[in-house]
C-alpha positions in Angstrom: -18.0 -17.7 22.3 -18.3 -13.9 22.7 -21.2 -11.8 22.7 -19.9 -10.1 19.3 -19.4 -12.9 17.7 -22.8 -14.8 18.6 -24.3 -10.9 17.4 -22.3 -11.1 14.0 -24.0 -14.9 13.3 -27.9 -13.3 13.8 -26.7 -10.3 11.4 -25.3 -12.0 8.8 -28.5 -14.5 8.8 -30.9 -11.7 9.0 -28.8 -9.7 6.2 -28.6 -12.7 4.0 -32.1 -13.6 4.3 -33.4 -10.5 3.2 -31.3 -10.3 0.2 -31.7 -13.7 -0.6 -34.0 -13.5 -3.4 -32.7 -10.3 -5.1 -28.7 -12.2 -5.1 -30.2 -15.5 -6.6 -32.1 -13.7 -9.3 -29.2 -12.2 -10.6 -28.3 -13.4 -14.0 -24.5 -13.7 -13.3 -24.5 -16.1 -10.9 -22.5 -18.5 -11.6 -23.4 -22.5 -11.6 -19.9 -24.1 -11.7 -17.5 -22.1 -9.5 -17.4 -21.3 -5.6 -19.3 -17.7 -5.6 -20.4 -16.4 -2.2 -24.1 -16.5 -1.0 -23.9 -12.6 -0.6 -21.7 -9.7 -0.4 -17.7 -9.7 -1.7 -15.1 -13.3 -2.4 -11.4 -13.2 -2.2 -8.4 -15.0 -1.4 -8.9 -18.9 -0.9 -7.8 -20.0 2.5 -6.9 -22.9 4.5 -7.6 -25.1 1.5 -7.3 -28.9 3.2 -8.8 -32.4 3.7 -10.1 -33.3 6.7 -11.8 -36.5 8.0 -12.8 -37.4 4.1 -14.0 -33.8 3.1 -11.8 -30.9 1.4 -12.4 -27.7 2.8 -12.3 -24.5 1.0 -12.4 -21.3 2.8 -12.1 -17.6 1.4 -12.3 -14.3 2.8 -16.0 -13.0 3.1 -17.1 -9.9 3.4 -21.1 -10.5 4.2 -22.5 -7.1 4.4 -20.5 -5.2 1.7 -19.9 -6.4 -1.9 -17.5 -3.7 -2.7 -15.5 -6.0 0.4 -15.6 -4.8 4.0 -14.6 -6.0 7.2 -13.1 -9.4 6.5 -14.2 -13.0 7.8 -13.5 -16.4 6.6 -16.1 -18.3 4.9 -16.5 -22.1 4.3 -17.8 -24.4 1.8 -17.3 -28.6 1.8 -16.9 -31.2 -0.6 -15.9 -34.6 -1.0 -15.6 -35.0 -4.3 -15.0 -31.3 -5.8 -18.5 -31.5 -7.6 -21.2 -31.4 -5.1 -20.3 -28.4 -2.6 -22.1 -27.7 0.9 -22.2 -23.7 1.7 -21.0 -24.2 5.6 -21.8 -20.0 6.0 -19.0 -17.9 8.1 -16.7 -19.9 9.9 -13.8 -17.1 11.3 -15.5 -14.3 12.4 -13.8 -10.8 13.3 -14.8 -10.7 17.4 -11.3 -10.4 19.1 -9.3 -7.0 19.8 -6.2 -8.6 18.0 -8.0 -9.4 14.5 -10.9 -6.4 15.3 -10.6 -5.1 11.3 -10.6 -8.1 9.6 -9.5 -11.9 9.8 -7.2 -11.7 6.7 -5.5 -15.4 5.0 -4.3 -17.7 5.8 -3.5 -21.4 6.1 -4.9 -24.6 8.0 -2.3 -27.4 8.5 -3.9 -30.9 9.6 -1.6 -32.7 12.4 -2.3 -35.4 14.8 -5.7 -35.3 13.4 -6.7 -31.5 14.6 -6.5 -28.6 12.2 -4.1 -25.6 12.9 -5.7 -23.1 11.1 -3.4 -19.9 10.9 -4.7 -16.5 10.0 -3.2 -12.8 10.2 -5.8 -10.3 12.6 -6.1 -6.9 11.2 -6.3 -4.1 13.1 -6.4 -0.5 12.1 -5.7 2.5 14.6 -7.6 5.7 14.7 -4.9 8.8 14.4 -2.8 10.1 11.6 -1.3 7.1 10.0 -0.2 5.5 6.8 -1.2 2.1 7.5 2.3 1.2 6.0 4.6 2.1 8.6 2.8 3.2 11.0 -1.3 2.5 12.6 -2.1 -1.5 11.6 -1.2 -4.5 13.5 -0.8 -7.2 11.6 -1.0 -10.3 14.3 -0.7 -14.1 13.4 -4.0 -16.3 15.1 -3.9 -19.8 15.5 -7.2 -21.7 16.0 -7.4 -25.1 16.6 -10.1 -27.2 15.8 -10.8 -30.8 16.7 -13.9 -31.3 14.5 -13.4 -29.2 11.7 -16.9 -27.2 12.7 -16.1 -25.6 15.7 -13.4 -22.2 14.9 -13.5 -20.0 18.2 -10.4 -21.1 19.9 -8.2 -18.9 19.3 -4.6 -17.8 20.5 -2.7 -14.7 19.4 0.9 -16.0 18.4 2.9 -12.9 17.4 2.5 -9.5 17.0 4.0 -6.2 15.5 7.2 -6.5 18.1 7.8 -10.5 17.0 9.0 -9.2 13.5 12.1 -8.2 12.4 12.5 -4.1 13.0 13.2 -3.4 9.4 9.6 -4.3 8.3 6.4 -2.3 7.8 3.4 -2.9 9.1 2.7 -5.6 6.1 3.3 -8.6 7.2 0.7 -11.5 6.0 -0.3 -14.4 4.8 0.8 -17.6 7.1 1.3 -20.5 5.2 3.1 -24.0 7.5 4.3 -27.2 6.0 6.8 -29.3 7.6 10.2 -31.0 7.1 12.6 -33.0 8.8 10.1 -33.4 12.1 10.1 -29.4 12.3 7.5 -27.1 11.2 7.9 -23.9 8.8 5.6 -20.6 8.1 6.1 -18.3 5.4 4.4 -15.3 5.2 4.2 -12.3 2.8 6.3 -8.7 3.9 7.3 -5.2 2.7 9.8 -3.9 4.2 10.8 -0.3 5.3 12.6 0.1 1.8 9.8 -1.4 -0.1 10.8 -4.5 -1.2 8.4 -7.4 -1.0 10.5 -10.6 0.6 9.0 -13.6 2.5 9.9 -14.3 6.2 10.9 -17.9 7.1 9.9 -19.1 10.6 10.8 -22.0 12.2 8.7 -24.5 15.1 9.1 -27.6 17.1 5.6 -27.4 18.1 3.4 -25.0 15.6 3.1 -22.6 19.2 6.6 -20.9 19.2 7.9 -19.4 16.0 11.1 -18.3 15.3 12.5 -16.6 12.4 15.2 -17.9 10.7 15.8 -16.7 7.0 14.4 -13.9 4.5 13.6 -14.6 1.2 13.9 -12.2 -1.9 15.2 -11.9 -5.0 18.6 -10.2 -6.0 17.0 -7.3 -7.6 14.0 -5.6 -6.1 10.3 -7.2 -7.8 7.4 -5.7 -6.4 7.3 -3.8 -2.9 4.8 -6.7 -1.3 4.8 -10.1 -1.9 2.1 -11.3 -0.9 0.0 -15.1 -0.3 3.5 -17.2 0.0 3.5 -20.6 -0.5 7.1 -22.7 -0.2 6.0 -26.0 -2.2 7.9 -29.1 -3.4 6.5 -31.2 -6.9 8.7 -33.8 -8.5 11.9 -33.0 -5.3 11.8 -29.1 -6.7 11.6 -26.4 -4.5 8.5 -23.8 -5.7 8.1 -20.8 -4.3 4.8 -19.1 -5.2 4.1 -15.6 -4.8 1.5 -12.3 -5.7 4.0 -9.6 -5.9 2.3 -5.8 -5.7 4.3 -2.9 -7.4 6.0 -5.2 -10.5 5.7 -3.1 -13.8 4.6 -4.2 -16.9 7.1 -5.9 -19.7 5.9 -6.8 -22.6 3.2 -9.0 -23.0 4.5 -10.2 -19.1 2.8 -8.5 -15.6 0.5 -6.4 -17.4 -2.4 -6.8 -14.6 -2.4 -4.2 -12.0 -0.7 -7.2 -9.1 0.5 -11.0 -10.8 0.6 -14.2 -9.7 3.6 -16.6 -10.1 6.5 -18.5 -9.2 10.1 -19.2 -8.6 12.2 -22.3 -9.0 14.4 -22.5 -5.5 17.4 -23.8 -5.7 19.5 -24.5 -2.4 19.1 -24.1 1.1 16.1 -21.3 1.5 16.3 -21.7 5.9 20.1 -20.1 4.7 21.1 -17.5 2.6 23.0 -20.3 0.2 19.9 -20.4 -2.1 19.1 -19.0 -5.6 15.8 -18.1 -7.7 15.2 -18.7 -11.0 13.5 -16.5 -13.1 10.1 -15.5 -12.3 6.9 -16.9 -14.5 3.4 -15.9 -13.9 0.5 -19.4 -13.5 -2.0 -17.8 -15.4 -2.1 -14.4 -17.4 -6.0 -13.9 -17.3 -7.1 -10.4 -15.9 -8.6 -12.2 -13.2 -6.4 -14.2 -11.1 -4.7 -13.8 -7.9 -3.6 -14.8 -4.1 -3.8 -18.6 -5.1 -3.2 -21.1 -2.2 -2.5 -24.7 -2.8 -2.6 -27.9 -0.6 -1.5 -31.8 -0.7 -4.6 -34.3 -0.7 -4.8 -37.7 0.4 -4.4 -38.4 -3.5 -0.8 -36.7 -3.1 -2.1 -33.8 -6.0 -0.8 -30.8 -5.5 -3.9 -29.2 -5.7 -3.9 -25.5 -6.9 -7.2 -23.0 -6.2 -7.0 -18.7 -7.2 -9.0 -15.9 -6.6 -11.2 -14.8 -9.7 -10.2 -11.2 -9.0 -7.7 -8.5 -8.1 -7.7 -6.3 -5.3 -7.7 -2.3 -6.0 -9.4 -2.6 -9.4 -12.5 -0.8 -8.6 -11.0 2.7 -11.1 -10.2 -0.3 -13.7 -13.7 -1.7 -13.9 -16.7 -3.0 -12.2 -18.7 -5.4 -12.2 -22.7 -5.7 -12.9 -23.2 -8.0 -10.0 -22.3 -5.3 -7.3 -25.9 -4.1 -8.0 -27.0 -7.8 -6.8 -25.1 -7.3 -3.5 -21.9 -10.2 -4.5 -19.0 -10.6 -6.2 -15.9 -12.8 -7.3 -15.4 -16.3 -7.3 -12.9 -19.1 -6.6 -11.4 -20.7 -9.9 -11.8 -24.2 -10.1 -9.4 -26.4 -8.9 -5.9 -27.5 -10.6 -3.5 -30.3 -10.2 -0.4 -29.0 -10.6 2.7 -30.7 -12.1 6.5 -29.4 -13.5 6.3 -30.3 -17.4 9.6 -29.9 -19.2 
């Protein structure tokens, strides 16, 4: 453990503490969803089970509720009633995730969780941030006892993608097939069109790329928080596309949430999606993850939110140092 890292712990406890009282008072705070102890809530990440408890962790930003510098937190459960705040789990303290430890996925194999994350890392000079001055790495981090998160290993970086990117590329998110492992993660590319890269492994270390994914005509210039699911032997691919105008009484939030139908071969170009629906139309939902318990439910949890909202509205709980939530969970299931 680095000497940032072990500094970050003490600030965070000292910071928390001394807000403590003022956050709890607040009238807003909510009694049946995940909120954070202090300071800003967004995407869920690495939703899993592990060793008889389902773990739930979002991005956290402690010591800024209008959302800062980005580390994972952590609550437990094992029954999705009675929670257990586990604090900050993935903490910023490496020079390849410096800015922020942005989502990302765990994936539980041979009892050890591969918990995959994207590092952000801003450079000072003249830049965009789009296609030029961020690194946007993948980090995995293994962990043997599900409490112990500072092993970490930088898989790819900027140089690892294909050249007709930007610098968005995010969002890991493995399952596996046929004895071989698959990532999908979220990109913009140079033409700004959101698509979602397809990498391949035989051992969840080296990742190659193998397919793009994106729709016939452009939607949306990022897609972001991909998630390549199967309910019922059909192929879902879920998506929070950014840039997608309104239509009617459809997309009329500033980013959406939804899904595609995959039909054929998506590691080959011989595939097709349907339509696009949105999950849920409420104003506050977005970057939804969703994992498969030892129940076999595919198991569905959103942010209560939306990033770059802030000259939309606000909300009265800034002024309590917090904000968001994490919806509740939802089974999910193809109905008609």
């Amino acid at each position: 453990m680095n000497s940032l890292n072990k500094d970050l712990k003490k600030m965070i406890k000292i910071y928390k503490d001394n807000l403590k009282e003022k956050v709890n008072n607040d009238y807003h705070r909510l009694k049946f969803h995940l909120i954070p102890p202090i300071g800003w809530l967004n995407d869920p990440n690495g939703l899993c089970e592990f060793n008889g408890k389902y773990y739930i962790f979002y991005q956290y930003s402690p010591f800024d509720e209008n959302g800062g510098t980005k580390f994972w937190g952590l609550y437990t459960s094992k029954d999705f009633i009675n929670w257990v705040d586990e604090g900050a789990k993935v903490f910023p303290d490496q020079s390849f995730d410096c800015h922020g430890a942005y989502s990302g996925s765990t994936f539980v194999h041979n009892n050890k969780m591969y918990i995959f994350y994207t590092g952000n890392v801003k450079k000072l000079g003249d830049h965009d941030y789009i296609t030029s001055g961020r690194e946007h790495n993948t980090i995995l981090i293994v962990s043997d006892d599900g409490e112990n998160f500072d092993n970490k290993t930088l898989l790819m970086k900027n140089s690892d993608y294909p050249e007709n990117l930007t610098c968005h590329v995010r969002d890991p998110k493995i399952f596996s097939e046929n004895n071989k492992f698959y990532m999908v993660q979220g990109a913009r590319d140079k033409n700004d069109v959101g698509q979602i890269l397809l990498f391949e492994s035989n051992d969840l270390i080296e990742w190659k790329h193998i397919n793009t994914i994106k729709s016939k005509e452009k939607f949306g210039y990022m897609w972001e928080c991909p998630d390549l699911i199967k309910i019922d032997n059909k192929t879902l691919l879920i998506i929070s596309p950014q840039g997608v105008e309104s239509d009617g009484i459809k997309y009329n939030n500033i980013y959406q949430t939804g899904y595609y139908f995959l039909d054929g071969d998506y590691k080959t170009q011989n595939y097709e999606l349907s339509n696009f629906d949105e999950l849920d139309r409420g104003f506050d939902f977005y970057a939804p993850q969703t994992f498969i318990d030892s129940q076999n439910r595919t198991i569905l949890i959103g942010w209560m939110g939306l990033p770059d909202i802030k000259d939309i509205y606000s909300n009265p709980t800034v002024n309590y140092h917090w904000q968001h939530a994490l919806t509740i969970p939802r089974e999910l299931k193809i109905k008609n």
